[in-house]
Backbone as CSV, one residue per row, in Angstrom:
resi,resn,N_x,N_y,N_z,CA_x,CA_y,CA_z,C_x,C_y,C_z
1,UNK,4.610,4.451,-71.941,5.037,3.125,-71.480,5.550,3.222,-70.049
2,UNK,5.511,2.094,-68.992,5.536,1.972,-67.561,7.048,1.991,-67.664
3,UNK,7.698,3.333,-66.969,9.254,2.936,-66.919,9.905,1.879,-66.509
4,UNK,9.129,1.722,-65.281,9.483,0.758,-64.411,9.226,-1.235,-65.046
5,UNK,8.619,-1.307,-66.009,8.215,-2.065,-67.578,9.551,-2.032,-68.325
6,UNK,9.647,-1.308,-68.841,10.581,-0.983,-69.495,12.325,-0.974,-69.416
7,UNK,12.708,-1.046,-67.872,13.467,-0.930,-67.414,14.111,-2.321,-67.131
8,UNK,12.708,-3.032,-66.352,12.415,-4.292,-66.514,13.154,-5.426,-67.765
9,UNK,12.276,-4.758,-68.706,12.763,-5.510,-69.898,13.822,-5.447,-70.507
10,UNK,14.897,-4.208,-70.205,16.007,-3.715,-70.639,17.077,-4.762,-69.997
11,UNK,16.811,-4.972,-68.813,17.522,-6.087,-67.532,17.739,-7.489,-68.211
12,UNK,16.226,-8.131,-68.159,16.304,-9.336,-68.924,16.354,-9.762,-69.998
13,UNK,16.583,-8.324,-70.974,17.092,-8.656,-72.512,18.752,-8.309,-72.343
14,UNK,19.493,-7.645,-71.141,21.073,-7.659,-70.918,21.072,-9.102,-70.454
15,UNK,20.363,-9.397,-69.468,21.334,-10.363,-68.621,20.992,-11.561,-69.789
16,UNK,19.927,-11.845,-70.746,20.041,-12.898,-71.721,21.129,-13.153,-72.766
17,UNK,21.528,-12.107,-73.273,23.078,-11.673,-73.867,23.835,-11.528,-72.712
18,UNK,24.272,-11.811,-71.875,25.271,-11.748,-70.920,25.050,-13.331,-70.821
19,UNK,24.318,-13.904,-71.028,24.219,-15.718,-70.635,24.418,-16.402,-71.672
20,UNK,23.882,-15.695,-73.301,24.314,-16.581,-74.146,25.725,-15.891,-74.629
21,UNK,26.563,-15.272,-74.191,27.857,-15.194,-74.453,28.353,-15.308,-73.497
22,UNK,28.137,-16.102,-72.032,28.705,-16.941,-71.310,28.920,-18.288,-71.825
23,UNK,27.666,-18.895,-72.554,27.345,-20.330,-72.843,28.404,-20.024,-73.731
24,UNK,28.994,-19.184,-75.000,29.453,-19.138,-76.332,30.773,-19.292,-75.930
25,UNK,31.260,-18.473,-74.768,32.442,-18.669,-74.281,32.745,-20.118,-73.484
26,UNK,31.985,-20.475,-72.930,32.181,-22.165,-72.076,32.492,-23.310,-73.575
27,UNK,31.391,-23.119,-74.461,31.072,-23.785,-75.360,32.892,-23.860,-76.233
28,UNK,33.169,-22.579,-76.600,34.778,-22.519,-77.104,35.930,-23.118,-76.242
29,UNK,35.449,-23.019,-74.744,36.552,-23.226,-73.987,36.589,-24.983,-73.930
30,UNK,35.427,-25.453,-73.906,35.488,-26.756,-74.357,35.809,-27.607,-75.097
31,UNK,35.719,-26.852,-76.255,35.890,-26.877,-77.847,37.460,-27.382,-77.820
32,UNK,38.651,-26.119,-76.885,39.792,-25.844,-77.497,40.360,-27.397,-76.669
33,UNK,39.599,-27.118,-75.236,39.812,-28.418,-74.620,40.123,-29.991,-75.387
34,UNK,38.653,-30.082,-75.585,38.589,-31.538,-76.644,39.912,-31.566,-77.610
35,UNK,40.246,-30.259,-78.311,40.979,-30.353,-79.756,42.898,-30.804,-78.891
36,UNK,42.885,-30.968,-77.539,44.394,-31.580,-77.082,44.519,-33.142,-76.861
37,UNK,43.090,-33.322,-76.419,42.730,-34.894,-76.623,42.777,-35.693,-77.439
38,UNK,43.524,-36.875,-77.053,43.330,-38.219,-78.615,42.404,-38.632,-77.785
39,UNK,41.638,-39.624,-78.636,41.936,-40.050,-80.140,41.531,-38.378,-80.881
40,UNK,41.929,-38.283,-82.153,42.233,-37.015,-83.135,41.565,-36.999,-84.250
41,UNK,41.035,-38.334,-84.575,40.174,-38.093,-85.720,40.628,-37.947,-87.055
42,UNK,41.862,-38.419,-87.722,42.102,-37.692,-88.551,41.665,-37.786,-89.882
43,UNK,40.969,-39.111,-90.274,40.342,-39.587,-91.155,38.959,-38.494,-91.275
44,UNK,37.955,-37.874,-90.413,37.125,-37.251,-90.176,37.884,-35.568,-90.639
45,UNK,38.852,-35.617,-90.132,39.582,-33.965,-89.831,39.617,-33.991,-91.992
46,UNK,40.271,-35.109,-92.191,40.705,-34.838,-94.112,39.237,-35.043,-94.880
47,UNK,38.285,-35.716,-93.848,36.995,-35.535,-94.657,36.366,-34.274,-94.658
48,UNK,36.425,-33.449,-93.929,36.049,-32.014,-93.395,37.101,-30.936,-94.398
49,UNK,38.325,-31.419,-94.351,39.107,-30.155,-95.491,38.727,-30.680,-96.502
50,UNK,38.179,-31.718,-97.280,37.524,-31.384,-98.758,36.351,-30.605,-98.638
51,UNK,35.356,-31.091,-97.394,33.745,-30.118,-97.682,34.363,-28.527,-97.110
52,UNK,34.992,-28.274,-96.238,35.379,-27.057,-96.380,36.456,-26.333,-96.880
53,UNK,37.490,-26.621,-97.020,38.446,-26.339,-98.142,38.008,-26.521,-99.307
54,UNK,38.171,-27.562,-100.454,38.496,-27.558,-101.457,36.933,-27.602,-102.311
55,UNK,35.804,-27.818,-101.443,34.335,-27.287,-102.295,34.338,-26.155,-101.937
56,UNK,35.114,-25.316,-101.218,34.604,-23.596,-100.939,35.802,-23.010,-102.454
57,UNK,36.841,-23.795,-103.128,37.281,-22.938,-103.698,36.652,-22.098,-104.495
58,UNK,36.060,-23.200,-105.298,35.105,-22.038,-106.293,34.441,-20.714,-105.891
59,UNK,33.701,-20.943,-104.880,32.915,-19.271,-104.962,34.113,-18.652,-104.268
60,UNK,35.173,-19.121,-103.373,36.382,-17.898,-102.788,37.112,-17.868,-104.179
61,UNK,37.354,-18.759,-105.000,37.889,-17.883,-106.483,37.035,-16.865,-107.066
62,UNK,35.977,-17.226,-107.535,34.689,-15.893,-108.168,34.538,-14.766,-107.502
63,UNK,34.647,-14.481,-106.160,34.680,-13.911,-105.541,35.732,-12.958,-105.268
64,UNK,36.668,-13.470,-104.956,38.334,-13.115,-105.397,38.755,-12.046,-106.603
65,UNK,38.473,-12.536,-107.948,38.469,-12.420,-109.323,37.839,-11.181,-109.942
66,UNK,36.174,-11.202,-109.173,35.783,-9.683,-109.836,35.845,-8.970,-108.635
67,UNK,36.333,-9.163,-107.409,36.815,-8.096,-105.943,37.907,-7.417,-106.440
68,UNK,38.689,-8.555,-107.006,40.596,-7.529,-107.386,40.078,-6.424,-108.807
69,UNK,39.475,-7.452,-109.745,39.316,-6.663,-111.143,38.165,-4.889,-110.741
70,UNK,37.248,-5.174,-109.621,36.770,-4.080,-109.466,37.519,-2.971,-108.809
71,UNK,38.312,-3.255,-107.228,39.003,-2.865,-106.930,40.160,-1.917,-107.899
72,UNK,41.102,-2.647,-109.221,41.978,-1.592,-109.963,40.946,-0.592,-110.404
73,UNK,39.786,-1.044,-111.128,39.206,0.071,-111.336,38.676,1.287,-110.402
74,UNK,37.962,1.188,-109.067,38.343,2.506,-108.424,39.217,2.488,-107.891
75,UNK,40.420,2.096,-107.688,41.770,2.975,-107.530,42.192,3.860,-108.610
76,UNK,42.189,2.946,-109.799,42.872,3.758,-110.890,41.213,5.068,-110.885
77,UNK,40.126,5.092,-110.981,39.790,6.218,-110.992,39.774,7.094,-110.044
78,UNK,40.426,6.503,-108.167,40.628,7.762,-107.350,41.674,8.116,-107.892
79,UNK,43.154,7.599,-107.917,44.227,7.859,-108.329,44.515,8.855,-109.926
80,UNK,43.495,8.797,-110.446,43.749,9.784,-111.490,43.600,10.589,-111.164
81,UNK,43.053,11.414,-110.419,42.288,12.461,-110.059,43.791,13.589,-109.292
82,UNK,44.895,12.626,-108.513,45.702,13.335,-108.315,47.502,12.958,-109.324
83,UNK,47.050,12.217,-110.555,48.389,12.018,-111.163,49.013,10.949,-110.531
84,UNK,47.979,10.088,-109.890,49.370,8.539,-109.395,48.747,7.352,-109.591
85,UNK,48.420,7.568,-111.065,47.930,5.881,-111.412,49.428,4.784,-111.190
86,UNK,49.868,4.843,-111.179,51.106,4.306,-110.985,50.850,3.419,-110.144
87,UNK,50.624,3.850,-108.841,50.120,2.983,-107.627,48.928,1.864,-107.633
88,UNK,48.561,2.064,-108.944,47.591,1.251,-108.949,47.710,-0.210,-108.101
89,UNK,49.035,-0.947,-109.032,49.065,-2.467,-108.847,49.296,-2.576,-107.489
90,UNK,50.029,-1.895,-107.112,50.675,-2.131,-105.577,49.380,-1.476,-104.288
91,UNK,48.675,-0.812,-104.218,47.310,-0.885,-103.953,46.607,-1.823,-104.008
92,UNK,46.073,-2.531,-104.922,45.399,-3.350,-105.586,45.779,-4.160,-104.847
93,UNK,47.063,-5.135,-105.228,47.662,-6.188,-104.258,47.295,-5.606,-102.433
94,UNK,48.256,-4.496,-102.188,47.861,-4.515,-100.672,46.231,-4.665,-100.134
95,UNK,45.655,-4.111,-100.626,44.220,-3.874,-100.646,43.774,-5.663,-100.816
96,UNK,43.760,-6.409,-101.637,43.477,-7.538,-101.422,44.377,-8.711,-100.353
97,UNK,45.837,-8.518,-100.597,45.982,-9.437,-99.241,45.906,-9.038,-97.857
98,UNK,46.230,-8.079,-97.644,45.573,-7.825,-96.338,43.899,-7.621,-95.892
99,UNK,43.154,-7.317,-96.931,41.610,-6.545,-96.003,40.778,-7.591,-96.544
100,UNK,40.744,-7.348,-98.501,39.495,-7.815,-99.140,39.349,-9.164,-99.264
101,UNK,40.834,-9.908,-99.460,41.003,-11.472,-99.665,40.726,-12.082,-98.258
102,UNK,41.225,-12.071,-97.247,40.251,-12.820,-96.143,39.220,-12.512,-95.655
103,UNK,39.068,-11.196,-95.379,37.581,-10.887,-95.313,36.102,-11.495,-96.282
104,UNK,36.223,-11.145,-97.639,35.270,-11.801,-97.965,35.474,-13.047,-98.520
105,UNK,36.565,-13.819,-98.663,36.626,-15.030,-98.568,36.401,-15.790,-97.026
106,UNK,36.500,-15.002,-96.136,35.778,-15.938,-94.992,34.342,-15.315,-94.612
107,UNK,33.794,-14.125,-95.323,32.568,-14.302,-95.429,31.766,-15.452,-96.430
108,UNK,32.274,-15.459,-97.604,31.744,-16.589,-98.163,31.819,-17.942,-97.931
109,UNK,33.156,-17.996,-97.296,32.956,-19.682,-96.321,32.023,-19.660,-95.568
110,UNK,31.939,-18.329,-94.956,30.857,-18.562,-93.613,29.530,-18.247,-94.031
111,UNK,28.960,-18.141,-95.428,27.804,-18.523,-95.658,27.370,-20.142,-96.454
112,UNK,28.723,-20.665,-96.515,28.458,-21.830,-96.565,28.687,-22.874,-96.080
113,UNK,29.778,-22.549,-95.297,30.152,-23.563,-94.062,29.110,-23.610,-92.742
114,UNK,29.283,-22.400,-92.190,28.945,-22.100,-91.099,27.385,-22.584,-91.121
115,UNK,26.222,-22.492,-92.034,25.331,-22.674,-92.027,25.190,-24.051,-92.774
116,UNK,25.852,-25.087,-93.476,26.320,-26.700,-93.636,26.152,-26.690,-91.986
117,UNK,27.630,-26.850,-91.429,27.544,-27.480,-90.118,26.789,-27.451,-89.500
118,UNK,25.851,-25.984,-89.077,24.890,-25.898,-88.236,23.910,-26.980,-88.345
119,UNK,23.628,-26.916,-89.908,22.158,-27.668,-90.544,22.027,-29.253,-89.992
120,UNK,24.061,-29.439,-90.585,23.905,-30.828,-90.130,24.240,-31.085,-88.622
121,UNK,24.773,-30.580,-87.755,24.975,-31.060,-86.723,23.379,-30.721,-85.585
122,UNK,22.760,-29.713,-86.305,21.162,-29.751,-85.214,20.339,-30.776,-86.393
123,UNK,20.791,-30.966,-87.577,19.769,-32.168,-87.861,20.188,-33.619,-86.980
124,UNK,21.127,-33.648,-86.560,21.999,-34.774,-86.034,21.088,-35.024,-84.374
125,UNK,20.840,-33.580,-83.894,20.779,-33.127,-82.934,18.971,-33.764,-82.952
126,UNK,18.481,-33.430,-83.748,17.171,-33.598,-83.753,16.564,-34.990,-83.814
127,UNK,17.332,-35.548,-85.048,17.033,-36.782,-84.972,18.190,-38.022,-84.092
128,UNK,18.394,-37.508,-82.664,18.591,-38.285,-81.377,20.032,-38.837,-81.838
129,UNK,20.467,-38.377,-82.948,21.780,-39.194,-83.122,23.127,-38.853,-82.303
130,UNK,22.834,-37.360,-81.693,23.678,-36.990,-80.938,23.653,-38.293,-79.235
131,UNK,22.743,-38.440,-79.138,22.479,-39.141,-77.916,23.235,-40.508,-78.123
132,UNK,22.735,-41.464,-79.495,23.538,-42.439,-79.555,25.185,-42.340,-79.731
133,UNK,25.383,-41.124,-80.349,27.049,-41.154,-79.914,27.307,-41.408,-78.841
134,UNK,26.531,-40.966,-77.988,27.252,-41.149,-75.695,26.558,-42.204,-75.851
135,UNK,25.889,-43.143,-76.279,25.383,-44.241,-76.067,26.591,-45.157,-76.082
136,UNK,27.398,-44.916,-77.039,28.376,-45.702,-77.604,29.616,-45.021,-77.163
137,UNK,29.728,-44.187,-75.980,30.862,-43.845,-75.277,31.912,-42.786,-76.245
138,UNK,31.013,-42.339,-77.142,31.588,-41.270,-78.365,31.297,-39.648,-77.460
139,UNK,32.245,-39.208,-77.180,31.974,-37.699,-76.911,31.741,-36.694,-78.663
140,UNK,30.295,-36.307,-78.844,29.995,-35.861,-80.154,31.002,-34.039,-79.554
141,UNK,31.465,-33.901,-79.034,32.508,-32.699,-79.309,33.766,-33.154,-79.578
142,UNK,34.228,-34.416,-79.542,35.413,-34.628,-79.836,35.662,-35.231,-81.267
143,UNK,34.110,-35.906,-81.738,33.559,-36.399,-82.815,33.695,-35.719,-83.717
144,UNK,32.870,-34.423,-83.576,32.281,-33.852,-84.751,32.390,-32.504,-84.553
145,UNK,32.742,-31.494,-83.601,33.142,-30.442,-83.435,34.726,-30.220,-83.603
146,UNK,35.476,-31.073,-82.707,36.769,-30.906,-83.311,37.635,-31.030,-84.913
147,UNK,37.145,-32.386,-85.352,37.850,-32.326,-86.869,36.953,-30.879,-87.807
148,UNK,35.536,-30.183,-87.421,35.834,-29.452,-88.289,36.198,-28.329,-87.783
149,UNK,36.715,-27.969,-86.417,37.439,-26.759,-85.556,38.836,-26.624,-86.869
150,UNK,39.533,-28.357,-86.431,40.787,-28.049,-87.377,40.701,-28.263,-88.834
151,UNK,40.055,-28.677,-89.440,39.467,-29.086,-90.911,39.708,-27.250,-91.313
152,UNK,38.791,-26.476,-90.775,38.465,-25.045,-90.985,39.925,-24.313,-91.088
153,UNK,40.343,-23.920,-89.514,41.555,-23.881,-89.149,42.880,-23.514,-90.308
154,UNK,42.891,-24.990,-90.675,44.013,-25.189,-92.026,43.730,-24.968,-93.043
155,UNK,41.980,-25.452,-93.562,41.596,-24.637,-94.853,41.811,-23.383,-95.209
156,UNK,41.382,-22.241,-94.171,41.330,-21.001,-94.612,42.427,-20.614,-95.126
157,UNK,43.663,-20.421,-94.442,44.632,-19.704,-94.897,44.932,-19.897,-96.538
158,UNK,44.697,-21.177,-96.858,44.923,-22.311,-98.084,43.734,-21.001,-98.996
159,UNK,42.830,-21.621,-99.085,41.878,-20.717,-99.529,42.323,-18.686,-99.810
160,UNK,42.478,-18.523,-98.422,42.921,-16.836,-98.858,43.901,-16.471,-99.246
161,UNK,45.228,-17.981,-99.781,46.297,-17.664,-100.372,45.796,-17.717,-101.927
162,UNK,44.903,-18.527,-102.154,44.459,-18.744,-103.705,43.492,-17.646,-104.103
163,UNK,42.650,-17.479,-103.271,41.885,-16.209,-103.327,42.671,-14.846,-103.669
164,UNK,43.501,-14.569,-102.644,44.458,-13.689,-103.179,45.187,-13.369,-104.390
165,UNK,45.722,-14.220,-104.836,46.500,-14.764,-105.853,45.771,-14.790,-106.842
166,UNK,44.409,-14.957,-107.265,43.016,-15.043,-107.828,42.702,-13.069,-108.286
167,UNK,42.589,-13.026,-107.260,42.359,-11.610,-107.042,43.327,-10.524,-107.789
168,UNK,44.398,-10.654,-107.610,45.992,-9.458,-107.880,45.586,-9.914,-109.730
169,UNK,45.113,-11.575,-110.029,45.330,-11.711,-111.245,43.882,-10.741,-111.757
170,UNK,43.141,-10.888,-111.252,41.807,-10.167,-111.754,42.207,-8.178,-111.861
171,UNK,42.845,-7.916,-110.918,43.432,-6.876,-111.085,44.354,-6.518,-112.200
172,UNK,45.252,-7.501,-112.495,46.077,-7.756,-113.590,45.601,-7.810,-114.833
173,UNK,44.713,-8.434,-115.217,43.733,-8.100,-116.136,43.108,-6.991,-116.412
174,UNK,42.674,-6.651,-115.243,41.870,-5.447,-115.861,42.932,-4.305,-116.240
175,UNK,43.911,-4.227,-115.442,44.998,-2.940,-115.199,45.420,-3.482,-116.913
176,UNK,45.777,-4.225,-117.621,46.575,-4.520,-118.831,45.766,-4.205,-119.939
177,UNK,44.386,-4.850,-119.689,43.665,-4.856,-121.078,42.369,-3.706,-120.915
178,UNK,42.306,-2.848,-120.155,41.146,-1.664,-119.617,42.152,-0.160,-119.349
179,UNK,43.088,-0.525,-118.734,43.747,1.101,-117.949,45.100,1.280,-118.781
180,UNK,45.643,0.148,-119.896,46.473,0.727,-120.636,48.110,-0.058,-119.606
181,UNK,47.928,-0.401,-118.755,49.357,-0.670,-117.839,50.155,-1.896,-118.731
182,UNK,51.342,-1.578,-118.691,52.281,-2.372,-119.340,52.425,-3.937,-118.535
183,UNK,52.371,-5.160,-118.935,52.164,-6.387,-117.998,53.269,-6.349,-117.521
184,UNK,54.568,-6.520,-117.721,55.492,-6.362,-116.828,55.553,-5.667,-115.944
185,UNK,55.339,-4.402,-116.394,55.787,-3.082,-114.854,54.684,-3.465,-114.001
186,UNK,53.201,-3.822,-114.528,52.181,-3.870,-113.302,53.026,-5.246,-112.673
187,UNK,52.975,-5.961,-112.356,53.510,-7.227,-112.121,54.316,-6.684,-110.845
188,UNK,56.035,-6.340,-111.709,57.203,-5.365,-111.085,56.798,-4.553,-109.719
189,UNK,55.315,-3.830,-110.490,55.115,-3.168,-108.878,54.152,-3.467,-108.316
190,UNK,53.672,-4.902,-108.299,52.722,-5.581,-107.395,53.541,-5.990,-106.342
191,UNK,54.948,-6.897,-106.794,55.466,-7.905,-105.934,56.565,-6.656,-105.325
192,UNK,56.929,-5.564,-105.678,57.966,-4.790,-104.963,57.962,-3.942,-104.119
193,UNK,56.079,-3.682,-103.931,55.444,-3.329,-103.006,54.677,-4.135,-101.518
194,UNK,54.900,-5.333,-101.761,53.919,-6.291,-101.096,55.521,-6.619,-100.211
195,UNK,54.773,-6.427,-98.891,56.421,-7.210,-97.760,55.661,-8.256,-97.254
196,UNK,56.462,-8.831,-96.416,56.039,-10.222,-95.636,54.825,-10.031,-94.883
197,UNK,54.096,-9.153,-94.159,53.632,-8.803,-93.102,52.263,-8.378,-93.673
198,UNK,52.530,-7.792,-94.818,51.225,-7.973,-95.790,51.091,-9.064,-95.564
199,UNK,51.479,-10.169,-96.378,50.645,-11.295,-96.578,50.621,-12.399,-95.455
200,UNK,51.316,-12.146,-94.368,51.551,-13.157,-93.409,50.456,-12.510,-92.530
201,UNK,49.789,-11.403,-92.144,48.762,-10.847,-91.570,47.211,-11.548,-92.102
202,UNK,47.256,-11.859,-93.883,46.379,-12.294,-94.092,45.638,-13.258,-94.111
203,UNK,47.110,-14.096,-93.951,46.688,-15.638,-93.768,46.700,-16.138,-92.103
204,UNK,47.017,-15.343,-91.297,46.711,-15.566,-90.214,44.941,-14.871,-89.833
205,UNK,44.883,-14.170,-90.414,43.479,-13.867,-90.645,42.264,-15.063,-90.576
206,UNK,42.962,-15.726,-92.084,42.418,-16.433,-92.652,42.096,-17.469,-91.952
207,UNK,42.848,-17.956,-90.561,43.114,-19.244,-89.777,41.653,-19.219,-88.807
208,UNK,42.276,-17.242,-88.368,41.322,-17.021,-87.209,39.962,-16.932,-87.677
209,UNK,39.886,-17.045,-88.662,38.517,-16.734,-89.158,37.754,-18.523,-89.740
210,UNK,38.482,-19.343,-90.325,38.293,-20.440,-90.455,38.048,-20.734,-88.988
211,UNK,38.600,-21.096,-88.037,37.939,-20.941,-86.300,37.057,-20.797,-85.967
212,UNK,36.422,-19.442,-85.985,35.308,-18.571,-85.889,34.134,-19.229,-86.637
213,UNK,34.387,-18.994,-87.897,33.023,-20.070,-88.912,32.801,-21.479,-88.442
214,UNK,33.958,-22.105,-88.029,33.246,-23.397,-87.904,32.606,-23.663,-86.642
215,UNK,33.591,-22.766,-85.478,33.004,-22.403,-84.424,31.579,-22.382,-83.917
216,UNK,31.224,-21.325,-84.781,29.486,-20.806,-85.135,28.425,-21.981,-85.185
217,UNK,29.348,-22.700,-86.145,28.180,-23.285,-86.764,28.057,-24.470,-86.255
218,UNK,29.256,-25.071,-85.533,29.260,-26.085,-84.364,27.997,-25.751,-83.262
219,UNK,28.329,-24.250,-82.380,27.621,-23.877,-81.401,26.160,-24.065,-81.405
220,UNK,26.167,-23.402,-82.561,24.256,-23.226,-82.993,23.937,-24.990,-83.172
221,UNK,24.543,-25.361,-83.854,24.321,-26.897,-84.441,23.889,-27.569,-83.247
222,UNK,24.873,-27.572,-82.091,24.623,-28.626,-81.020,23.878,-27.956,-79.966
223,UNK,23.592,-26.808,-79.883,22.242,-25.843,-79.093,21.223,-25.820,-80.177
224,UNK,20.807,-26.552,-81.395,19.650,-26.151,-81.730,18.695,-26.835,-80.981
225,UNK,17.281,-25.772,-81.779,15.649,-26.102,-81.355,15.101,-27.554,-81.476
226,UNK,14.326,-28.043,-80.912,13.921,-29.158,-82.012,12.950,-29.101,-82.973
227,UNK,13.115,-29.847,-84.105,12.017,-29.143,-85.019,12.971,-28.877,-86.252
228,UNK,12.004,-28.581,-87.625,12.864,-28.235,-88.669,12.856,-26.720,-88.248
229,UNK,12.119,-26.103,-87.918,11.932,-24.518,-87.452,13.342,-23.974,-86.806
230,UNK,13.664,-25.195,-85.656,14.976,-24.911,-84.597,16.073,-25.239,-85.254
231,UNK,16.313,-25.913,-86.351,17.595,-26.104,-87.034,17.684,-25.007,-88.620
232,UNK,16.724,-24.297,-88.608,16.212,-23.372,-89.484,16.925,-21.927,-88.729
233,UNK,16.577,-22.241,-87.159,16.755,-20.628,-86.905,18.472,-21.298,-86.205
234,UNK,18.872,-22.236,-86.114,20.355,-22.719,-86.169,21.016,-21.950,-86.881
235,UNK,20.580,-22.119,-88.201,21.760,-22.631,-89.534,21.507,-20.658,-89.596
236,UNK,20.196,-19.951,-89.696,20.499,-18.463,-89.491,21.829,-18.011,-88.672
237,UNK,20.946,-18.319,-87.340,22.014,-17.872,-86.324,23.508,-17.869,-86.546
238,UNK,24.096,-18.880,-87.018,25.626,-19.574,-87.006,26.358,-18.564,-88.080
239,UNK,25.400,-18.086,-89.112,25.919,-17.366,-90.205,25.871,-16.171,-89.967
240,UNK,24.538,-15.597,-88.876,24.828,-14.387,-88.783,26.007,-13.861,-87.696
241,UNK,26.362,-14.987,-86.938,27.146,-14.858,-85.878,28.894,-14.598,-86.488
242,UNK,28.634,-15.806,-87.384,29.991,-16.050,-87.992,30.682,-15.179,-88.580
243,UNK,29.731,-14.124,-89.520,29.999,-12.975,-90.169,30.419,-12.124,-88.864
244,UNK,29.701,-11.412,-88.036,29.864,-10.676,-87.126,31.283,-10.668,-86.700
245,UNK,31.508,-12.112,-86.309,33.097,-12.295,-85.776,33.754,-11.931,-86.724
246,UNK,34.035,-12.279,-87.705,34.820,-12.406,-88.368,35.071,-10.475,-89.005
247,UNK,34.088,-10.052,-88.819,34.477,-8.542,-89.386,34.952,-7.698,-88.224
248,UNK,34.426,-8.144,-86.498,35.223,-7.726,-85.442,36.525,-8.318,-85.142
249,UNK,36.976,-9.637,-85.294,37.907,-10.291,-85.330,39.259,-9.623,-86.354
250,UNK,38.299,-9.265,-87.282,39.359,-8.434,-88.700,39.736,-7.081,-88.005
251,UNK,38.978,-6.454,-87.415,39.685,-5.124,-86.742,40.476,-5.396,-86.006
252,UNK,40.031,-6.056,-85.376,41.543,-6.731,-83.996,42.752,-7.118,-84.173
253,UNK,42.520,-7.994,-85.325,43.582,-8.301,-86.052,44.774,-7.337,-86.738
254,UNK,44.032,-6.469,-87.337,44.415,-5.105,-88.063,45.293,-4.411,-87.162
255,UNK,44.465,-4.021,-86.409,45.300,-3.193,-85.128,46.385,-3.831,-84.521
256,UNK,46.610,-5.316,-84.399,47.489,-5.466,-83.471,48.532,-5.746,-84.907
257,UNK,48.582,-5.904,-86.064,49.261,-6.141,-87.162,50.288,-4.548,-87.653
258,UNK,49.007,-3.719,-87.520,49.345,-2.495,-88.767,48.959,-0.938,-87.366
259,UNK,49.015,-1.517,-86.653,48.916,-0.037,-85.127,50.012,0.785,-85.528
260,UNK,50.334,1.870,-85.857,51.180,2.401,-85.243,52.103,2.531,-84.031
């Protein structure tokens, strides 16, 4: 192959990722803009925390439920191995409010949020309805990007507190009626192990990551293709993006929480 080809193409496949995470960054900075502005929307903002809050509970409960119940089980089988099943519950709990409960509860929002919004805001996009909003002196980012910026926002944490809580019980179960643990003492040393910073790490998690998903799926939504094809490779994009953040976002988080 022609180095000088090759080298070529290395250039204009950087500087294309150097432009669409310019646009991603303008696009947020706009975003945060609009969300200081009235009018606020708030009738729109409480229609947005039922489709993303309170229809995401279900799969962030199911999800939740056999994460904690699998989780006691390999702890309690690393932990046998050196004599400290003991630790089970209090593992279990840390292990879900800090890592497993927002993490894959805002992965599972963000395979159903993030790719909702996209769908609908580039179907919006496609069929010209975005245009009649400015027809009618409606800014569609202050419309329809902001209430579900904050819709998301406030859901999550809500969500990865129930998720959580979902979770320690699925653990609880299994630890009582599978590993032999007495229900009181597991209980005793769930909550006497768990400090503030555990769970206040998680639900701030949970915020930044509700952000991020709706974020996504805003971006892609109002940059889609035209075509069912372009709101097809939208509603991809927004989810694969959304995930991404949200598992780099979780390290960042981590570190500036639990650094040494």
């Amino acid at each position: 192959m022609n180095p000088v080809a090759t080298l070529g193409a290395t250039g204009r496949g950087l500087a294309g990722a150097l432009g669409a995470l310019g646009r991603f960054v303008g696009f947020t900075g706009q975003a945060l803009g609009w969300m200081l502005r009235p009018p606020f929307h708030l009738r729109e903002v409480a229609a947005q925390l039922v489709q993303i809050g309170w229809l995401s509970l279900p799969v962030v409960g199911m999800t939740a439920l056999f994460t904690g119940a699998a989780l006691a089980l390999q702890i309690f089988a690393g932990s046998a191995r050196y004599g400290a099943e003991f630790a089970v519950p209090s593992i279990t709990a840390i292990g879900m409010v800090r890592e497993l409960g927002p993490v894959l509860g805002g992965l599972m929002v963000a395979a159903r949020v993030a790719s909702s919004i996209a769908a609908e805001i580039g179907t919006m996009k496609v069929s010209e309805q975005l245009d009649a909003l400015k027809t009618l002196a409606v800014e569609p980012m202050q419309f329809l990007t902001v209430p579900r910026l904050v819709a998301a926002t406030l859901a999550m944490p809500v969500l990865v507190a129930v998720g959580d809580s979902i979770g320690i019980l699925g653990g609880y179960a299994v630890g009582v009626t599978r590993l032999g643990f007495d229900g009181p003492t597991y209980l005793r040393n769930t909550l006497d192990f768990l400090e503030f910073w555990d769970i206040a790490s998680g639900l701030v998690k949970g915020a930044v990551f509700g952000f991020l998903v709706a974020l996504s799926g805003c971006y892609f939504g109002m940059n889609s293709g035209r075509g069912a094809q372009g709101v097809g490779e939208a509603t991809k994009s927004a989810v694969v993006l959304a995930s991404v953040l949200i598992l780099a976002s979780n390290y960042l988080l981590t570190e500036a929480f639990f650094s040494a």
